[in-house]
PAGU-426127 format. One line per 4 residues: their letters; for each residue x, y, z of C-alpha. Coordinates in steps of 0.5 Angstrom, whole numbers. Example, Ala and Ser with C-alpha at 12.3 -4.5 7.8 and 13.67 -1.06 7.14 Angstrom:
<atoms>
AS	25:-9:16 | 27:-2:14 $
</atoms>
This chain:
<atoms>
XXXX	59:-153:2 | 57:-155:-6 | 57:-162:-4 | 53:-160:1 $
XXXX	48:-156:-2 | 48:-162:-8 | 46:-167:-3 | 41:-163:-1 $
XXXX	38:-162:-8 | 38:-168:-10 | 34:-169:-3 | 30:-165:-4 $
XXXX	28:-167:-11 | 27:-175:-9 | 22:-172:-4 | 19:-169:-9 $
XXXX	20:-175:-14 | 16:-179:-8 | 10:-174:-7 | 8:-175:-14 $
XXXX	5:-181:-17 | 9:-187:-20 | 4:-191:-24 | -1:-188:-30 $
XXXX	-6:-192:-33 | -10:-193:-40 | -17:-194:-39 | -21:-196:-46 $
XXXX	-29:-194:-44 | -34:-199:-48 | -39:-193:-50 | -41:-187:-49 $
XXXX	-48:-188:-48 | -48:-183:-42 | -47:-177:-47 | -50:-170:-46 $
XXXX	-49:-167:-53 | -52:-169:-59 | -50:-170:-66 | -55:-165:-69 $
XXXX	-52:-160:-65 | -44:-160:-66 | -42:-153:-64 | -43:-155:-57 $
XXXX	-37:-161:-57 | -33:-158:-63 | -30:-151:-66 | -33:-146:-71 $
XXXX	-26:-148:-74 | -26:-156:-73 | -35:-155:-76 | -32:-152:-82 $
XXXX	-26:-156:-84 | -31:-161:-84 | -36:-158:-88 | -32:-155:-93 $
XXXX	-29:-162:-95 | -36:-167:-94 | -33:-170:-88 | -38:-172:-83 $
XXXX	-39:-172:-76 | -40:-178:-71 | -39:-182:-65 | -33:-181:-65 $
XXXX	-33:-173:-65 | -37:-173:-58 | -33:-172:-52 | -31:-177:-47 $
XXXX	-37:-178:-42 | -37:-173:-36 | -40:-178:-31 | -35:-184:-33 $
XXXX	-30:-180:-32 | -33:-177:-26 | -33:-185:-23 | -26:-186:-25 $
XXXX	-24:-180:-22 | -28:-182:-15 | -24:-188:-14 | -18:-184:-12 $
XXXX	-15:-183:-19 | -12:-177:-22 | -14:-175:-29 | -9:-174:-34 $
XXXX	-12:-174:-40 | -17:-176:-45 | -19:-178:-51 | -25:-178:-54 $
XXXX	-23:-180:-62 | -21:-188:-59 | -26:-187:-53 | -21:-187:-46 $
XXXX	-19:-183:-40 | -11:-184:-37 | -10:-184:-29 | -5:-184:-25 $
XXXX	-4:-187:-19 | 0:-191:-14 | -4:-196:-12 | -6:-201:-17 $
XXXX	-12:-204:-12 | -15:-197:-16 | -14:-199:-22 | -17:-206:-21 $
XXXX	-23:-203:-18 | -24:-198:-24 | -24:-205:-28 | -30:-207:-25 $
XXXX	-34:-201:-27 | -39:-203:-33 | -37:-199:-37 | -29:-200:-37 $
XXXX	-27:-205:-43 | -20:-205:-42 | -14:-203:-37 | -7:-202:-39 $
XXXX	-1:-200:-37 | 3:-194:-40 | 7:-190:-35 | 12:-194:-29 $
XXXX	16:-187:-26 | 23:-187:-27 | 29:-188:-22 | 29:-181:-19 $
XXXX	37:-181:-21 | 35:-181:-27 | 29:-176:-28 | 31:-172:-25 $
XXXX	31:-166:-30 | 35:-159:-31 | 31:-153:-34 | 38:-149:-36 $
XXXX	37:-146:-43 | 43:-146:-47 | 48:-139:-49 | 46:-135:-55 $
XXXX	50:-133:-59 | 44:-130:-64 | 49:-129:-71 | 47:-133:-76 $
XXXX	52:-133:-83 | 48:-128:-89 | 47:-131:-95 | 47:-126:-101 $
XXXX	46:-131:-107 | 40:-134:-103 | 34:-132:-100 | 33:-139:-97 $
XXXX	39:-138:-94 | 42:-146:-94 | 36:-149:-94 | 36:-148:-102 $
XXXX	37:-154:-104 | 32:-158:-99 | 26:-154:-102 | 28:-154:-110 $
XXXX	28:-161:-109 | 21:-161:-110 | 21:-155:-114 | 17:-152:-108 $
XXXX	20:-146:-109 | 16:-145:-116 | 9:-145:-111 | 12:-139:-107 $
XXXX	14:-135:-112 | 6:-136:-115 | 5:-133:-108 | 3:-140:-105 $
XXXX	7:-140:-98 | 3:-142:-92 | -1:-135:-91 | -8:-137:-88 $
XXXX	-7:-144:-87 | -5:-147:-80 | 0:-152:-78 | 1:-156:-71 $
XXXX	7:-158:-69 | 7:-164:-65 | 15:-165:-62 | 19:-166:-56 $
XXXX	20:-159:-53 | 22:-152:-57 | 29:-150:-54 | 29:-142:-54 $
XXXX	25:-142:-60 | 22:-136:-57 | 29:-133:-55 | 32:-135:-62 $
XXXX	33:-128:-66 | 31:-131:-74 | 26:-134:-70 | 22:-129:-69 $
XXXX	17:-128:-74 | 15:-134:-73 | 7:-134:-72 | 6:-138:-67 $
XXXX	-1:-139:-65 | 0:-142:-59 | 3:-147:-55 | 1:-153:-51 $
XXXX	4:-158:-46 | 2:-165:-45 | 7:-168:-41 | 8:-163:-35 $
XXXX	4:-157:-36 | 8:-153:-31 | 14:-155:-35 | 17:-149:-40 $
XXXX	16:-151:-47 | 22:-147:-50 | 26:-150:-44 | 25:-157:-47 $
XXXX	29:-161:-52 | 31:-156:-58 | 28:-163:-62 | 22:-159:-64 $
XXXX	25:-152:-65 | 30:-155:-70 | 23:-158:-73 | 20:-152:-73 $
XXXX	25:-148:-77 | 25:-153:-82 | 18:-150:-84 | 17:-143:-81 $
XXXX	24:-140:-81 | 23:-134:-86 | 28:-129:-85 | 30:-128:-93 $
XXXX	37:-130:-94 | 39:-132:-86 | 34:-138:-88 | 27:-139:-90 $
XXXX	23:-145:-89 | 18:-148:-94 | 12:-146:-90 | 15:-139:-89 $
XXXX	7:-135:-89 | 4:-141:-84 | 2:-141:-77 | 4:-146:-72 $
XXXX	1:-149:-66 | 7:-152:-61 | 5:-158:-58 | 9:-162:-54 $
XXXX	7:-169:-53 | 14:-174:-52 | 17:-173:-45 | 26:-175:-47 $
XXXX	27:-177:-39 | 23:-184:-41 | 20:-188:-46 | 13:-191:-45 $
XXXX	6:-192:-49 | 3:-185:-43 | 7:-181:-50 | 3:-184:-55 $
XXXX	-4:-181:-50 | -1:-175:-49 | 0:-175:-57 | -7:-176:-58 $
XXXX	-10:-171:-53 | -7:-167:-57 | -8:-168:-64 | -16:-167:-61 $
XXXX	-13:-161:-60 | -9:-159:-66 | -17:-161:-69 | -21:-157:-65 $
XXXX	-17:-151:-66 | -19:-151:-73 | -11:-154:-75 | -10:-155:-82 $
XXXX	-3:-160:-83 | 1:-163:-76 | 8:-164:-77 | 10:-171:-72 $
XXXX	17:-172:-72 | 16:-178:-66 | 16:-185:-68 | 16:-191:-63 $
XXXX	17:-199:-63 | 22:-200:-57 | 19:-198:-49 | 24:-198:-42 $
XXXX	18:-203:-40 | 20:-209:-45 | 13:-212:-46 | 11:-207:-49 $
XXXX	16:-208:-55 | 13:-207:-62 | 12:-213:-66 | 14:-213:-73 $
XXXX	7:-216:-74 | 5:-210:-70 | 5:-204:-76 | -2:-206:-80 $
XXXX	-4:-199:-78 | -8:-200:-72 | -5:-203:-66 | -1:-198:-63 $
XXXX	-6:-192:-61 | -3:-187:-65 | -4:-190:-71 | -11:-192:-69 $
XXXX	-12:-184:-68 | -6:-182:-74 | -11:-186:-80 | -17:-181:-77 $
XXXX	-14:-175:-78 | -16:-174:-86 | -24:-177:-83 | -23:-170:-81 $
XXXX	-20:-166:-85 | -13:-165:-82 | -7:-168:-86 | -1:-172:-82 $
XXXX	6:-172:-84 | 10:-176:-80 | 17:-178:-80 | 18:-185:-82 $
XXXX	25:-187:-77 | 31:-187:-76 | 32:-195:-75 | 34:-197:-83 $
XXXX	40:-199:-80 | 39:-203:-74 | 35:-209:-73 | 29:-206:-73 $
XXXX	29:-203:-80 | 22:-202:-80 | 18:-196:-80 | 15:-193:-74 $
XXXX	8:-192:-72 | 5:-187:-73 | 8:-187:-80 | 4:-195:-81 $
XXXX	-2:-191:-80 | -7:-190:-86 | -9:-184:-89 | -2:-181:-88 $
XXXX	4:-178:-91 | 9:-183:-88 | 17:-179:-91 | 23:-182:-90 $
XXXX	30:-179:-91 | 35:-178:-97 | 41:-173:-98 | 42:-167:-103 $
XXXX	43:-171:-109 | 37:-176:-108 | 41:-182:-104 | 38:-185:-99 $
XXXX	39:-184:-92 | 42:-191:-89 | 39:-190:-83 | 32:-189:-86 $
XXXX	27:-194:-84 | 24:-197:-89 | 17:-201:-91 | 12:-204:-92 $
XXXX	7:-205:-87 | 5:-212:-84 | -1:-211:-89 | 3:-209:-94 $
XXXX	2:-202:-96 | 8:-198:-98 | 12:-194:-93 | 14:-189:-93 $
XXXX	10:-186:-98 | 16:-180:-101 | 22:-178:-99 | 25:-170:-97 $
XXXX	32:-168:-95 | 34:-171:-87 | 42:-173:-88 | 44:-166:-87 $
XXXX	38:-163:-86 | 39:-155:-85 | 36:-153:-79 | 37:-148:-73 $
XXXX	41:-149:-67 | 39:-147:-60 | 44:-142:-60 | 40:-137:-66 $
XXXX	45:-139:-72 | 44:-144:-77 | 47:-151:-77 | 45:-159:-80 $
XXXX	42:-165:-78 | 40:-173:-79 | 34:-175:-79 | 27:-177:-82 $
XXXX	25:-171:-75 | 27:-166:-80 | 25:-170:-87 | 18:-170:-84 $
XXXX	18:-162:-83 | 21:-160:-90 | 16:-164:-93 | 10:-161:-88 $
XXXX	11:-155:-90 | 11:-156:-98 | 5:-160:-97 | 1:-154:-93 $
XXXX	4:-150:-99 | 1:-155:-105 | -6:-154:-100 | -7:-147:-100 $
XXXX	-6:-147:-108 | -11:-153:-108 | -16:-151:-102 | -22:-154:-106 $
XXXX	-18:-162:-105 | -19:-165:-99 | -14:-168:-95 | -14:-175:-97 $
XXXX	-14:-171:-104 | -8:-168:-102 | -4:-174:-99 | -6:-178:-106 $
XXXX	-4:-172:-110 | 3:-172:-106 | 4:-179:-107 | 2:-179:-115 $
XXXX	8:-174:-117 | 13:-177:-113 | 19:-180:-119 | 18:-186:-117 $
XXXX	10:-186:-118 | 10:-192:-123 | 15:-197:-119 | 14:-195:-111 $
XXXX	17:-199:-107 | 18:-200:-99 | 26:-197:-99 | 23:-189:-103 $
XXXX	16:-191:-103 | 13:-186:-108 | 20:-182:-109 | 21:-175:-109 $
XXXX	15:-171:-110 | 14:-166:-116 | 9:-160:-112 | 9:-156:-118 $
XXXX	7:-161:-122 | 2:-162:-117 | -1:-156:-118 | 0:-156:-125 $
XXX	-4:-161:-127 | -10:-159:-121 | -10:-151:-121 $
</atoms>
């Protein structure tokens, strides 16, 4: 009878498999000609929050802002293709479909200007995905000599303890985590005086976003976590938007679509600082496999929209990869973008992580730009107690939520000010290279020398 029923449900699931669409394509559009907002009246395309942001640091507002235009997508849409997401900063839509004779028409609309590949199904074997979330267990160990509990030494590293005793830790600013999914982080009892704003899903928005990968949870412990002497993050007194964009059941150019869809959303409801821990070179479609050459910041899509995130008044922090000791070696984008803080790992006496991607980019800009604690990283597990991990993923994060931290003290900066103030009090300030970049920030430094 179990082998019964195990037949029956992968039948079932292949039907289901067959049902749904198999191909998704980016379509670049070549203006917006056809808009029906206005520059001159931005609150009718952008938040109150997103307006002020932009004000309150003397960004301005352009083409780029204004949405992708209806009837385009309209025509796109007409042709027998479903919409999946759109991206108004780099001007495209992403469909999905089974037939590419659709896509070939939607090429000869005059306002196309390019199509692309970015999604191929995967065997149903292999995405045929289980939604059981993991035990609890719920009883993390207490540390009495330490209010951050083990996370003691990844935050004084950076001597981002000062800021919160100053009473800098995160009250008021808003931070977006942009992840794989955030494992029972709604189950996890330490957990549970997160802020969190809201959550989002863009890969499968029927999807349990707490059901996915436990990546973004471990992330986002490493920021919000503030149960004193369990663990407390370095962000404690923030609040979160929880975004997931990367779909572990393949790896396609389609991620870095959703990616964008949603730091446009991150933007428009009013968020400070995002946190990525998603990088990208290598695709389960080999051509479209990232070239060395490739990193100048904007080749891939996420780059191109990652170095625009200051022109609007966010900060990115972004994980630099984990290819250090593979033949790769090199940085993942977004982390080649512009206008970023790119962070590679280190371990608790200050080493490099070996496998911490390095720099520089093609156009020889230094990466990463600082380093944080990802060897060892202490984090929580999905089952509700404390644990440890690898990874610039959570070196990322550790240093998000101190550069949240240093924005709240600084509010009148910009965030281009705050990326370049970050880099300027990192240990190796005067001798960057493309291995620690700037080197281990110094925030209460920062803030010495701005308040």
């Amino acid at each position: 009878m179990r082998k019964f029923l195990l037949l029956f449900a992968c039948l079932v699931f292949t039907l289901g498999m067959q049902a749904q669409d198999t191909l998704k394509y980016r379509i670049s559009l070549t203006d917006k000609a056809e808009t029906e907002y206005s520059l001159k009246k931005p609150q009718k395309f952008l938040s109150k929050k997103a307006i002020e942001r932009r004000k309150r640091q003397g960004l301005r507002i352009d083409s780029t802002d204004l949405p992708v235009c209806q009837t385009y997508i309209d025509a796109i849409r007409n042709v027998g293709v479903k919409i999946v997401v759109t991206g108004k900063w780099d001007n495209f839509v992403t469909v999905s479909c089974n037939d590419t004779t659709l896509i070939d028409r939607i090429a000869q609309l005059p306002f196309v200007a390019k199509t692309e590949r970015v999604w191929i199904a995967p065997r149903a074997i292999d995405g045929w995905r289980f939604g059981k979330r993991d035990s609890l267990i719920n009883n993390p160990k207490i540390y009495k000599d330490s209010i951050y509990g083990p996370a003691i030494t990844q935050i004084q590293m950076s001597k981002a303890d000062k800021l919160h005793e100053a009473g800098f830790r995160g009250q008021g600013m808003t931070i977006a985590v942009i992840d794989a999914g955030f494992h029972n982080a709604d189950k996890i009892t330490a957990m549970q005086n997160i802020q969190v704003l809201g959550t989002k899903d863009f890969v499968d928005s029927n999807a349990d976003i707490y059901a996915e990968s436990s990546h973004g949870m471990s992330v986002l412990s490493c920021i919000g976590m503030n149960q004193p002497n369990v663990m407390v993050g370095t962000a404690p007194e923030a609040s979160f938007w929880l975004l997931r964009t990367e779909d572990e059941y393949s790896e396609h150019l389609v991620e870095q679509d959703y990616w964008a869809a949603a730091v446009e959303f991150a933007d428009s409801v009013g968020v400070d600082v995002v946190n990525t821990s998603l990088g990208y070179y290598s695709f389960d479609d080999k051509e479209k496999d990232y070239r060395l050459r490739d990193l100048d910041g904007q080749f891939a899509l996420m780059s191109r929209q990652a170095a625009r995130m200051a022109d609007k008044g966010m900060v990115l922090v972004c994980s630099a990869g984990n290819s250090g000791s593979n033949a790769w070696k090199k940085i993942t984008p977004p982390g080649d973008a512009e206008n970023v803080l790119t962070v590679g790992a280190i371990d608790k006496q200050g080493q490099l992580a070996p496998f911490s991607s390095i720099g520089t980019t093609a156009d020889g800009r230094i990466k990463p730009d600082v380093v944080a604690v990802g060897l060892a990283s202490d984090v929580m597990r999905t089952n509700g107690n404390q644990g440890r991990a690898n990874g610039t993923s959570f070196a990322s994060p550790i240093m998000c939520g101190m550069v949240t931290c240093l924005w709240q003290a600084l509010p009148k900066l910009t965030a281009k000010e705050i990326i370049e103030l970050v880099r300027s009090v990192g240990d190796r300030a005067d001798y960057p290279d493309n291995i620690y970049g700037y080197g281990v920030p110094d925030m209460w430094k920062a803030y010495e020398m701005n308040k």
